[in-house]
N, C-alpha and C positions, 0 to 999 in steps of 0.2 A: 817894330811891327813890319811883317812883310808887305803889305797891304795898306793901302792910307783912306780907304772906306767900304763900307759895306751899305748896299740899298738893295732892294725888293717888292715882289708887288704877290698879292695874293689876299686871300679872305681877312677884311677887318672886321670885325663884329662880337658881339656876345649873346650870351642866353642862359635859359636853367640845365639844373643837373638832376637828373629822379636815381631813385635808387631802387630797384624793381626788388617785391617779393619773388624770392625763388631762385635759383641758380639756372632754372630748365629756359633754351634757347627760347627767343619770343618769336612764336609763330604769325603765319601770315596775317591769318582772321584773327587772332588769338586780341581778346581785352585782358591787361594784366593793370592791379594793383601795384602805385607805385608811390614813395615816399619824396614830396617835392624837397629838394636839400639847400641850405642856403647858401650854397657854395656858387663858385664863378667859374662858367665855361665860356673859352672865349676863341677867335677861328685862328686859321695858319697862318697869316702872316704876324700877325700879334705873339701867338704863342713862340714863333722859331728865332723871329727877332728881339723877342724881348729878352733873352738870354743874353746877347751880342751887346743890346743896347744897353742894358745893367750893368756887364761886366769890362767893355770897351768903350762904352759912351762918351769916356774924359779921354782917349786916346783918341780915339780916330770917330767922325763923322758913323753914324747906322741910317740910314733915310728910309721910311715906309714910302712906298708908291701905290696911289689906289684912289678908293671912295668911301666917305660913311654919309649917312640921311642929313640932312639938317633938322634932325632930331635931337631930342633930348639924350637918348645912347649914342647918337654920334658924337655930340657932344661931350658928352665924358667919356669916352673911348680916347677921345684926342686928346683928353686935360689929362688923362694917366698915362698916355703915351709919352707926352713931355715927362713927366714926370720921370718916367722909366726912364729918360733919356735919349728919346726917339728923335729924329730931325721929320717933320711933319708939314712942312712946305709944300710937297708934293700928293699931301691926300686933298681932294676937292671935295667939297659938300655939295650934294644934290638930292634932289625932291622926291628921290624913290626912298623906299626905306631903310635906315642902316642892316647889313645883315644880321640874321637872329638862328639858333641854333638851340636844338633841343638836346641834351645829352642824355644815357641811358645809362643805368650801370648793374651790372649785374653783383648779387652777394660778396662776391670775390671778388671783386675789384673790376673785372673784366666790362668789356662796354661797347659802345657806339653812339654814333651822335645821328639827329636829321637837322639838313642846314638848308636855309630859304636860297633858291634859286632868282625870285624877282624883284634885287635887291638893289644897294647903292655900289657894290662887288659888280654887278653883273653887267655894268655901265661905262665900266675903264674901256676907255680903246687902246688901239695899236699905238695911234699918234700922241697921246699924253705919255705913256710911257716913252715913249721914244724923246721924246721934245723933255720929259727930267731927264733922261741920261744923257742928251746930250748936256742940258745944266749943269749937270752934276760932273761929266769930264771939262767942262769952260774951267772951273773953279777949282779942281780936286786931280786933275788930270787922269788918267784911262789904268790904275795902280791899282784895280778895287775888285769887289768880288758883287757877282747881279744873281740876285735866288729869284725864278720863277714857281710862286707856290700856287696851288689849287686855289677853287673859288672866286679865281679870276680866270673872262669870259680865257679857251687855249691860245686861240689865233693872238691874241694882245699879247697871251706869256709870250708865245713863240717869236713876235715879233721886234720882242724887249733883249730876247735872247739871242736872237740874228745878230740886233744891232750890235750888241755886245762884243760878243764875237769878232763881230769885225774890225772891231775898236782892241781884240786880245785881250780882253778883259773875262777876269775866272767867272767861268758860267756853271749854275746850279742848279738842277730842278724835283718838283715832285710831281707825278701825276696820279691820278683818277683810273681806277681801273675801268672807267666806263671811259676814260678818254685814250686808251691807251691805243685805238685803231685808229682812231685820226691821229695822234702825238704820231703813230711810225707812219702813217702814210704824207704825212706833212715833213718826214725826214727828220724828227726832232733830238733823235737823238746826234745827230751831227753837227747840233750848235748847243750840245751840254757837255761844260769836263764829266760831270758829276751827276748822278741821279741816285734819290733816297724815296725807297717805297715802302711798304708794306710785302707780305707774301702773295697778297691776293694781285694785290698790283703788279706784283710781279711777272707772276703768274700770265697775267694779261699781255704786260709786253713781252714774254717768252724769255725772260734774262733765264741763263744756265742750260736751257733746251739743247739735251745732246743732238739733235738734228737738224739745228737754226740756228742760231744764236742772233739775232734782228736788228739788235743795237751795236755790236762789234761790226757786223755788216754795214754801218750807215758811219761809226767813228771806232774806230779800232783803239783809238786809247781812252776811252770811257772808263771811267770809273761807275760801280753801284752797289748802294748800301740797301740791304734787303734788312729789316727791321721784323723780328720773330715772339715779340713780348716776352714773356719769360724764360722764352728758348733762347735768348739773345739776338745777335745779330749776327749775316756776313757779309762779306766785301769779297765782291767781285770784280779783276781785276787782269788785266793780260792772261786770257784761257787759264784764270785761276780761281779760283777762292780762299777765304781765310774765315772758321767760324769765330766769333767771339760770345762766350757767354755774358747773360745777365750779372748782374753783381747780385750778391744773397739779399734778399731784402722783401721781408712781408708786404705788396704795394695796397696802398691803401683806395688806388684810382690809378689804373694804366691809361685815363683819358689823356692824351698831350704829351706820351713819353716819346710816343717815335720823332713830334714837332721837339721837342727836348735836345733828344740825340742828334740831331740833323744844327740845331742851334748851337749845341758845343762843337760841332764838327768847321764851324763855321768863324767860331772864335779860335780854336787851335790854326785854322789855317792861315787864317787871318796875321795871329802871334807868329806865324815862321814853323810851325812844326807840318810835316808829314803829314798825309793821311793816313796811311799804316808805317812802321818800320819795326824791323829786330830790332835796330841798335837803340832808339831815342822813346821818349814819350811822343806818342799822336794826337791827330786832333781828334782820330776816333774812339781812343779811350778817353778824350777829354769829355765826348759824347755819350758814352756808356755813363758815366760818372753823373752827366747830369739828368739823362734817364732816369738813374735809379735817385734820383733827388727831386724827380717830377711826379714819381709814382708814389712817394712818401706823402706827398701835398693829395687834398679832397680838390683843391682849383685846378683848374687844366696851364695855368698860371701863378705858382707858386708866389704868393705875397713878400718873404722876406728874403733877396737872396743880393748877396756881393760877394768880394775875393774870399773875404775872412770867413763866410757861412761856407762856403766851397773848399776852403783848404781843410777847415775843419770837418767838414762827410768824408772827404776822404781819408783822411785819420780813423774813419770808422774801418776801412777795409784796409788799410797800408800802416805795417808795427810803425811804430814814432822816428826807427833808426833807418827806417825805410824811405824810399819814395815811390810814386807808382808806375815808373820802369822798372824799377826792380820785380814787379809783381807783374810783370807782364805775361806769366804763365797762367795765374788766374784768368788771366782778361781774356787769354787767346783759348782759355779752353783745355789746356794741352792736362 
C-alpha cells in the first residue's frame, strides 16, 4: 500500500428512492406521479467511502469524520458502517436530525436527489475535524489520503483540507455547484491535489474555460475529474485532458456512480497505482470499473460487493487472457 489510511468527512445519511412516470424533465410547478421503490439511497461520504472501506478495510485504517442524529437512522447508518468496515470513532451523535435525502429517477435510469440542509451534517465544525486529523496523524502518522465531500457545512471542508495540507498529506475534494464561488474565492483549490465533479459543477468553477482557467490559477498541479454519465468521464490535468469513456453497460440507477468512480479512484491510489498512465493500470480506470458496477445496483450503495465480485465484472469487459491494461483503448476512448 502506498498509503497507510484513508478518512473523510462529508454527508452521512440515508433516504428513499421514487421512480417518476415518464422520461420528460420534472418541471418547476410541475406534480408528477411517482413509484415509492424499496431500495437504499444513501449521502457522499457513505457512498464514496464505502468502496475504500469494503475493499481496503483489513489493509489499512478508512475513518468517516462527521455527524448522524441520535436517532434511530443514525443509529443504523453506524452499525452498517462498522459493518462495511468503517472506523467510526470520529462520527459524534447529536440532537438535530440525522441526514435524509429524497432520490428521483427517471425511466432510464437517469436522476437526482433533494437532501435536508438542517441536519446532523450541517453541525460538523472546523475544530472537530481538525482535532480527528490530528488523532488520526498521533497514531497513523501523516502517509494518508483526506477527501473533503459535499453536505458538510464548506468552511469545516476547507479547514480539514488546510490542515492537511500542511501536514502533505493527499488532499481530495468535491464541491457543489452552488458552492463553487465561495470554494474559489476562499482559494480552495490551492489546498486540493485532486478535485472530482459533475459537468455542472464544473461548469461553475470554470475547469477547461479557454479564457480562465481559475483553479490552475490558484494550484498549477491540480488534478480534475469531470464525471459525464454515460458520456464517460475526463481528466484534467497540466493544460490537458484525457476523455475516458463509460464501460457498455444498460444502468439500471446512475444514482451514486460519480460517488462510485471517485471511491475506486481513491483505492487505486491508495494501492500505489497512477492516477492516469500509458504504461500501468490507474486508479482511474479502477474508477470507471466501479461506476459501471454502481449503475448496475437500484441502491446508490451496492449491497454485495468484495475483491472477488470485482475481479469477476471486470471479466465482463476484459477476454480472460487479458487484463485491463491491455484494454486500455477501450477505456481511454481512442
Amino acid at each position: 500500500m502506498k498509503y497507510d489510511w484513508i478518512a473523510g468527512t462529508g454527508g452521512i445519511g440515508k433516504g428513499e428512492i421514487f421512480r417518476l412516470v415518464g422520461n420528460k424533465t420534472l418541471e418547476r410547478e410541475e406534480s408528477r406521479s411517482a413509484v415509492l421503490t424499496p431500495y437504499r439511497d444513501y449521502c457522499k461520504l457513505h457512498i464514496i467511502l464505502s468502496y475504500a472501506a469494503r475493499l481496503l478495510g483489513t489493509e489499512i485504517p478508512v475513518f468517516a469524520l462527521g455527524r448522524v442524529g441520535a436517532d434511530e437512522r443514525g443509529k443504523q447508518l453506524l452499525h452498517q458502517m462498522r459493518r462495511q468496515g468503517f472506523r467510526t470513532e470520529f462520527v459524534k451523535e447529536t440532537d438535530a436530525p440525522t441526514k435524509y435525502s429524497v432520490c428521483f429517477l427517471y425511466e432510464n435510469g437517469e436522476g437526482g436527489n433533494i437532501t435536508s440542509c438542517n441536519d446532523a451534517c450541517s453541525l460538523v465544525t472546523e475544530t472537530e475535524l481538525v482535532n480527528a486529523l490530528n488523532s488520526i496523524i498521533r497514531e497513523y502518522g501523516r502517509n494518508g489520503i483526506i477527501l473533503g465531500a459535499p453536505e458538510v457545512p464548506l468552511n469545516a471542508r476547507l479547514a480539514l483540507l488546510r490542515a492537511a495540507k500542511r501536514e502533505k498529506i493527499y488532499t481530495v475534494c468535491s464541491v457543489l455547484a452552488d458552492e463553487a464561488e465561495k470554494f474559489l474565492a476562499e482559494q480552495g483549490a490551492a489546498v486540493c491535489d485532486l478535485i472530482a465533479v459533475n459537468a455542472a459543477e464544473a461548469a461553475a468553477l470554470s475547469v477547461g474555460a479557454p479564457a480562465s482557467d481559475v483553479l490552475r490559477a490558484q494550484n498549477k498541479e491540480i488534478r480534475v475529474i469531470i464525471t459525464k454519465g454515460r458520456d464517460g468521464c475526463d481528466l484534467f490535468f497540466d493544460n490537458t485532458s484525457v476523455h475516458f469513456d463509460a464501460l457498455p453497460i444498460q444502468p439500471v440507477s446512475t444514482a451514486g456512480a460519480g460517488d462510485a468512480l471517485l471511491g475506486g479512484v481513491l483505492i487505486g491510489l491508495a494501492e500505489g497505482s497512477p492516477l492516469y498512465s500509458d504504461h500501468s493500470e490507474s486508479a482511474l480506470e479502477l474508477g470507471i470499473l466501479l461506476a459501471s458496477y454502481a449503475v448496475a445496483s437500484q441502491d446508490t450503495i451496492p449491497e454485495a460487493l468484495n475483491k472477488r465480485i470485482i475481479q469477476k465484472w471486470r471479466k465482463n469487459f476484459v477476454d480472460n487472457s487479458e487484463d485491463i491494461v491491455s484494454s486500455r483503448e477501450k477505456f481511454a476512448g481512442k
